[in-house]
C-alpha positions as CSV (number, residue, x, y, z in Angstrom):
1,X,107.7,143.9,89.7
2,X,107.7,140.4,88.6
3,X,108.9,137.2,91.1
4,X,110.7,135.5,88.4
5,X,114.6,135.9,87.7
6,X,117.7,134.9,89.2
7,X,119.9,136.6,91.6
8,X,122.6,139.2,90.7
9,X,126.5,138.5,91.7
10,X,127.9,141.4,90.8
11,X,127.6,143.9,93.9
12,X,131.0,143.9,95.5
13,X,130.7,142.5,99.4
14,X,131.5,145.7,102.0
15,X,131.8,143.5,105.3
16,X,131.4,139.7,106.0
17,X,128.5,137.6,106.5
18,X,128.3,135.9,109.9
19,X,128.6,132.0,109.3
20,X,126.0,130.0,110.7
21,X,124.4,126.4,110.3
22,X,120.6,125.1,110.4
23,X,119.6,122.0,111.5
24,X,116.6,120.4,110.0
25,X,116.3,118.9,106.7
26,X,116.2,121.5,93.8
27,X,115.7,121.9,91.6
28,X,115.6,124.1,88.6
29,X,113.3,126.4,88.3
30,X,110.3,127.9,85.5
31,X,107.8,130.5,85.2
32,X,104.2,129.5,84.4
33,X,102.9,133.2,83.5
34,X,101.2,135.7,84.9
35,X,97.9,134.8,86.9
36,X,96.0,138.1,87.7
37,X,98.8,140.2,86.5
38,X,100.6,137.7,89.3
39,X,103.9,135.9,88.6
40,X,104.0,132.5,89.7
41,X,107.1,130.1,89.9
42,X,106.7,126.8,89.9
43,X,109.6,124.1,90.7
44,X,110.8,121.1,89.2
45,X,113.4,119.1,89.9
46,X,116.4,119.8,87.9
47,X,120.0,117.9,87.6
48,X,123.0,117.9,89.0
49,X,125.3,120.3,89.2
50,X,128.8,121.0,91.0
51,X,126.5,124.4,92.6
52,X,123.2,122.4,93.6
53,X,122.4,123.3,96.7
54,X,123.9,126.6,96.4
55,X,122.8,129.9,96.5
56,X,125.0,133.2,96.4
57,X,124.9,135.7,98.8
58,X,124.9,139.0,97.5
59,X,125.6,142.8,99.5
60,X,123.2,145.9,99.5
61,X,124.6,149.0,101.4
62,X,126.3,147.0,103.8
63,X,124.2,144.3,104.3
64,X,123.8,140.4,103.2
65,X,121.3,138.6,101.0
66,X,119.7,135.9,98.9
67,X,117.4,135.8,96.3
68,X,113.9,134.8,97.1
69,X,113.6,132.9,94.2
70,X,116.9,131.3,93.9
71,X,115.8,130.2,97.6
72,X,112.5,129.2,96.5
73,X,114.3,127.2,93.6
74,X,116.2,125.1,95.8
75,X,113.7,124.4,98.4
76,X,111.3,123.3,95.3
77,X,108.8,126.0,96.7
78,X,106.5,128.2,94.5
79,X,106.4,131.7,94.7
80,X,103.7,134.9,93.7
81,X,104.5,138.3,94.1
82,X,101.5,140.9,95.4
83,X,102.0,144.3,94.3
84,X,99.0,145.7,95.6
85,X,100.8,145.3,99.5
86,X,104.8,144.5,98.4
87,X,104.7,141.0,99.9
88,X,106.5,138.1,98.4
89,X,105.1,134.7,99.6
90,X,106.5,131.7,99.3
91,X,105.7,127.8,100.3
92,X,104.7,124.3,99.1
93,X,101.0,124.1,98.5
94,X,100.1,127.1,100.2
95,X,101.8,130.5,101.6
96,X,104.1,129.3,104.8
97,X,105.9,132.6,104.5
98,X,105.3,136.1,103.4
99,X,107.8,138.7,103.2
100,X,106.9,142.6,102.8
101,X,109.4,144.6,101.1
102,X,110.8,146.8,103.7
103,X,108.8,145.1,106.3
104,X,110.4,144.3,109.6
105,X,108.1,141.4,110.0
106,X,107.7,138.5,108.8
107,X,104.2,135.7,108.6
108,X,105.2,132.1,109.1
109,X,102.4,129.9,109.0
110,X,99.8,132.3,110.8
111,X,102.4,133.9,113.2
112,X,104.2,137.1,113.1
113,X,107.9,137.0,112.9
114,X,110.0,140.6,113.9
115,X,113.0,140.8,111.6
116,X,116.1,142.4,112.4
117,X,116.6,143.7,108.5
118,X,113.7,143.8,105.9
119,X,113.6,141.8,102.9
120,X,114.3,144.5,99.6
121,X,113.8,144.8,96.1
122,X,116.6,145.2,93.8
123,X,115.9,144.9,89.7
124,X,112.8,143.6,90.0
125,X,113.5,141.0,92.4
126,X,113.1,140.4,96.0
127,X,116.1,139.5,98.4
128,X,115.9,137.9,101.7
129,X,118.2,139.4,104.2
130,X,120.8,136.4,105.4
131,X,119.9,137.6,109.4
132,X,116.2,135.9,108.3
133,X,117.3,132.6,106.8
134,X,117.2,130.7,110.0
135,X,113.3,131.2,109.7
136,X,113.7,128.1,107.5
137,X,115.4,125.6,109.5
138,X,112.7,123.4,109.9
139,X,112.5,123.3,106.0
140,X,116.2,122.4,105.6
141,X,119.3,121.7,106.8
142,X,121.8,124.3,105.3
143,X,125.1,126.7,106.5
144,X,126.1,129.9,105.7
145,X,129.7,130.9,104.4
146,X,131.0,134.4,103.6
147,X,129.6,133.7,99.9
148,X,127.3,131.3,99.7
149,X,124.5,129.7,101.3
150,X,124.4,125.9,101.6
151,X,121.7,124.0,101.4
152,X,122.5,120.1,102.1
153,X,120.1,117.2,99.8
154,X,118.0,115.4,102.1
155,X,118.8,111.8,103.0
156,X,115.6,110.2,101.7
157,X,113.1,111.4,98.9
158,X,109.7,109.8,97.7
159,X,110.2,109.3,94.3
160,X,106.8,107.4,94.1
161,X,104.3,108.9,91.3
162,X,101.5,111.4,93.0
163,X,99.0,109.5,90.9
164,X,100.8,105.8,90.6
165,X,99.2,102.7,91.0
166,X,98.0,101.4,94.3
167,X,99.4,99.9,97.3
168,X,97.1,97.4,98.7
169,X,96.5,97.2,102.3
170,X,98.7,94.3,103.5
171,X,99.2,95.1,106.9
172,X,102.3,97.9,107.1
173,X,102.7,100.6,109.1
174,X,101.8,102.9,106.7
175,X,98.3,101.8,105.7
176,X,95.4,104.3,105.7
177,X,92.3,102.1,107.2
178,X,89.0,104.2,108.3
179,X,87.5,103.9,111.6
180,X,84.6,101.5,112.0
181,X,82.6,103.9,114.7
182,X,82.6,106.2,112.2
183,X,79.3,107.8,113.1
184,X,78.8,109.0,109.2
185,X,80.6,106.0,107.7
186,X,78.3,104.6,104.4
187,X,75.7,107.2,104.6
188,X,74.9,110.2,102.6
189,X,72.6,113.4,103.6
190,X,72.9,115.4,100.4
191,X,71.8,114.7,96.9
192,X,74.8,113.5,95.1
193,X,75.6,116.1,92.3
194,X,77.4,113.5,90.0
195,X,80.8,113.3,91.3
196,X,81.9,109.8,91.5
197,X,84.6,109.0,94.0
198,X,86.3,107.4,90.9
199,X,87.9,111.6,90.6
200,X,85.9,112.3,87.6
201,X,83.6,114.5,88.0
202,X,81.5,116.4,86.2
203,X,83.0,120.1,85.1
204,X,79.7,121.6,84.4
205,X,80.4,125.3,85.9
206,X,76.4,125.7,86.2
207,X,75.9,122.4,88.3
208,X,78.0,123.4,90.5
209,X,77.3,126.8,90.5
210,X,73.8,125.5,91.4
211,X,74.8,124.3,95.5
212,X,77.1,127.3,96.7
213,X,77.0,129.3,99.6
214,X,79.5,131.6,99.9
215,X,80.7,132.8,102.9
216,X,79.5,136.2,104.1
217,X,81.4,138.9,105.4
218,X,81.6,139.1,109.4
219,X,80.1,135.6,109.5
220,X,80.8,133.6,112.8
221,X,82.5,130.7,113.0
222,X,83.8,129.6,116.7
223,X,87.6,127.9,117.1
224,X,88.2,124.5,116.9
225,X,86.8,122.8,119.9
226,X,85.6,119.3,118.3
227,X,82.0,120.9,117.3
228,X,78.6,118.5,116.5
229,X,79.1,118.9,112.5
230,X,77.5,117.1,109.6
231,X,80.9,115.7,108.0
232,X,78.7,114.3,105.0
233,X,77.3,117.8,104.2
234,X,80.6,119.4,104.5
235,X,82.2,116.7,102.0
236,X,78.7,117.0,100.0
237,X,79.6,121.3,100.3
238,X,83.6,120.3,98.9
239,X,82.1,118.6,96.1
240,X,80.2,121.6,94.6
241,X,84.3,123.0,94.2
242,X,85.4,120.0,91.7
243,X,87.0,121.6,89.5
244,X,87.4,124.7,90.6
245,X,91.0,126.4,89.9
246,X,93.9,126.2,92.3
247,X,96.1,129.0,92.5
248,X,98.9,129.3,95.0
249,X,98.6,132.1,97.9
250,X,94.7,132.5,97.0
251,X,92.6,135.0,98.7
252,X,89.5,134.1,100.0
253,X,87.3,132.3,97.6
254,X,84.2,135.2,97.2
255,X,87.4,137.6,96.3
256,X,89.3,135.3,94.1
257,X,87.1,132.4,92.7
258,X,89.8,130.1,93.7
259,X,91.6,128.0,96.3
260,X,94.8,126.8,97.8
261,X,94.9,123.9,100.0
262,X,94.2,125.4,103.3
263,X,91.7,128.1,102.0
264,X,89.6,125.2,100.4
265,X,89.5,123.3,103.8
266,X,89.7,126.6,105.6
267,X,86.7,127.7,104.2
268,X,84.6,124.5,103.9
269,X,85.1,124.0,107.8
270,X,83.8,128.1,108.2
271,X,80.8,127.0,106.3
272,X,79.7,124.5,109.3
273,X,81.0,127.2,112.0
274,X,84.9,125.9,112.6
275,X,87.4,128.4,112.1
276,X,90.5,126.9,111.0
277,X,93.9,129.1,110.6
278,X,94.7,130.2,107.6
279,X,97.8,127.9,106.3
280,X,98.3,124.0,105.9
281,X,101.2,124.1,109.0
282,X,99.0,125.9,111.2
283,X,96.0,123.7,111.0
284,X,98.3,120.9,111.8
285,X,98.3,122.7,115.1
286,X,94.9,122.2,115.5
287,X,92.1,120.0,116.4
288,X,93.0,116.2,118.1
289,X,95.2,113.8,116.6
290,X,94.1,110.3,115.2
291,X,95.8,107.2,113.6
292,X,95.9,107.0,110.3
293,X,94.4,103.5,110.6
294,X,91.4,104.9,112.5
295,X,90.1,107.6,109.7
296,X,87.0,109.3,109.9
297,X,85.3,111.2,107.5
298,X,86.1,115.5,107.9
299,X,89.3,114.3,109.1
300,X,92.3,116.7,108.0
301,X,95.2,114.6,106.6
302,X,98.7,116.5,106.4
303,X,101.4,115.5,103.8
304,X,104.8,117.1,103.3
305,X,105.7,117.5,100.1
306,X,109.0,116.0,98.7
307,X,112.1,118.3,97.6
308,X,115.7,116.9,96.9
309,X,116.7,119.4,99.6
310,X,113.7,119.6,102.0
311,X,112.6,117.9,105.2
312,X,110.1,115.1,105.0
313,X,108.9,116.6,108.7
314,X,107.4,119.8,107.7
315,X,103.5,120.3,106.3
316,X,102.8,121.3,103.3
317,X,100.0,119.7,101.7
318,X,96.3,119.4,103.3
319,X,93.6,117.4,102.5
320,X,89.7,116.3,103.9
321,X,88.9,112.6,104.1
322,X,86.0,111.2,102.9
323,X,86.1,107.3,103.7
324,X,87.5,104.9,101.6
325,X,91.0,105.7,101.1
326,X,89.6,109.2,99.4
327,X,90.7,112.8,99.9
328,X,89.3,115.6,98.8
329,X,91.5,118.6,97.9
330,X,92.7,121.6,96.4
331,X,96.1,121.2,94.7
332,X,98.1,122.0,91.2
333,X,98.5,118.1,90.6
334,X,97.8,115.2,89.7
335,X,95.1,117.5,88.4
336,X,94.9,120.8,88.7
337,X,92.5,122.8,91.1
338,X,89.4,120.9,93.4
339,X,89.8,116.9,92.9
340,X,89.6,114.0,94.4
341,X,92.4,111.3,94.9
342,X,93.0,107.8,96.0
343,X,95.3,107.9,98.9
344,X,95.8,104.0,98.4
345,X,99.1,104.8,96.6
346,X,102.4,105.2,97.8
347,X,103.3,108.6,97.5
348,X,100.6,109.4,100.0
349,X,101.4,106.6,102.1
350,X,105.3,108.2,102.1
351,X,104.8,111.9,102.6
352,X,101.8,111.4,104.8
353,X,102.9,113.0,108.0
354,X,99.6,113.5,110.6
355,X,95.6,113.3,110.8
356,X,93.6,116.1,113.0
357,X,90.3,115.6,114.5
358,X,88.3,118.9,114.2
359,X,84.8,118.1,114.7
360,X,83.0,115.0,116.0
């Protein structure tokens, strides 16, 4: 079964659809390929039409649904489809929800959801039942009418290049500025492997090959609980990745050489004994919360990431901080896979939403 496709119309309608409306905050849509024998959907914003915002809802034995992916489409979310367990996961940087064909349970973030109908599979493509929808009201503001869902633009976007040119700090509300008691600010405890902060780095597979520890199965790591950690040997550790692929919905880095967002952090923060849950929302749950104006280094920053028909209040992006207006993550852009960016710009001034505290 492949993720990619659109939804079918043609199934006559047996009963009606209750209506309903969500209250919380398009795009056309592409297929990169197959990753893995995996198909991934990417987004991209995509222009007007008299239907934007609208998806069909269509009637299996009885019952309503949507397509995942014209859902996904919309919402500007990517997609991968896992036939090794039938789950269809969807989200912005990482996988916010997973459906299981036939499943009666849903994972948002890193919580179970029951369902009162399971998602299905119908010609190679995965429907969401309409009685789940409301999962998604904190992604968008949307209603639901006997044929169609509706999914409303959002009042404000950030139209501001990821990688544009810098905002200085002059004093707004939205500058980043790092803590001066920074206990690790202008030192460095591990050789430097040739990264500049600059973003380019060296791609030299053996050099950074050469510093990894990967994580061993059943190794410890204790919950979040502001833990003595060295934060310039975990950012030293996240530096060994440059350059390493990002791939949406990634298992574990030993099983899949790659990362998402919140595996990369996830699994830099196991590697100095912090277990962080498993998705970018859920951290966001976790650890203290600081200013963005008093930044320390190993400090999670949270971004949303902008749709013409999302919220600009729900997480989708994580990153580490590393002093100096730079972030260390995983993410399919500006570059693709382990980088380093310059924060100082104002697409992440815009969609930056929180900062977390997990270690001192």
């Amino acid at each position: 079964m492949a993720s990619g496709g659109c939804s079918s119309n043609s199934t006559q309608k047996q009963s009606q659809p209750p209506s309903n409306t969500g209250t919380s905050s398009g795009s056309s849509a592409q297929s990169t390929g197959d990753t893995n024998g995996i198909s991934i959907l990417n987004t991209n914003q995509g222009a007007s039409t008299a239907k934007e915002g609208v998806i069909n809802i269509v009637s299996f034995d009885g019952k309503f649904y949507v397509s995942g992916n014209d859902l996904a489409r919309v919402l500007n979310f990517k997609t991968r489809w896992e036939a090794a367990n039938n789950t269809y996961q969807m989200g912005d940087y990482d996988a916010t929800y997973e459906w299981k064909v036939g499943g009666l349970e849903v994972l948002k973030g890193d919580e179970p959801v029951k369902l009162t109908d399971p998602p299905i599979s119908r010609n190679s493509l995965v429907y969401i039942p309409v009685s789940a929808v409301g999962l998604l009201q904190d992604d968008m503001n949307y209603s639901v009418t006997e044929k169609e869902l509706v999914i409303f633009p959002s009042a404000d976007m950030v139209t501001d290049p990821i990688d544009g040119p810098d905002a200085p700090n002059m004093g707004s509300d939205l500058d980043f500025a790092d803590d001066p008691n920074d206990p690790f600010k202008g030192t460095e405890t591990w050789k430097d492997l040739g990264e500049v902060l600059t973003g380019e780095y060296s791609s030299n597979e053996s050099l950074m090959a050469a510093s990894r520890i990967d994580i061993k199965p059943g190794e410890n790591a204790i919950p979040v609980a502001l833990k003595n950690i060295d934060m310039n040997a975990l950012i030293q550790k996240g530096k060994a990745y440059l350059g390493v692929k990002y791939l949406f919905g990634a298992a574990p880095y030993p099983t899949s050489s790659k990362f998402d967002c919140s595996t990369y952090s996830q699994y830099l923060y196991k590697r100095q004994g912090v277990m962080l849950k498993r998705t970018a929302r859920a951290q966001s749950t976790q650890g203290i919360a600081v200013s963005r104006s008093s930044l320390r280094k190993g400090d999670l920053m949270f971004f949303y990431v902008p749709g013409r028909f999302r919220t600009n209040k729900t997480v989708g992006h994580v990153g580490i901080y590393m002093g100096n207006s730079q972030m260390i993550h995983a993410s399919p852009e500006p570059k693709d896979g382990v980088q380093i960016s310059d924060i100082n710009k104002a697409y992440w001034k815009k969609t930056f939403l929180r900062a977390k505290r997990m270690a001192d």
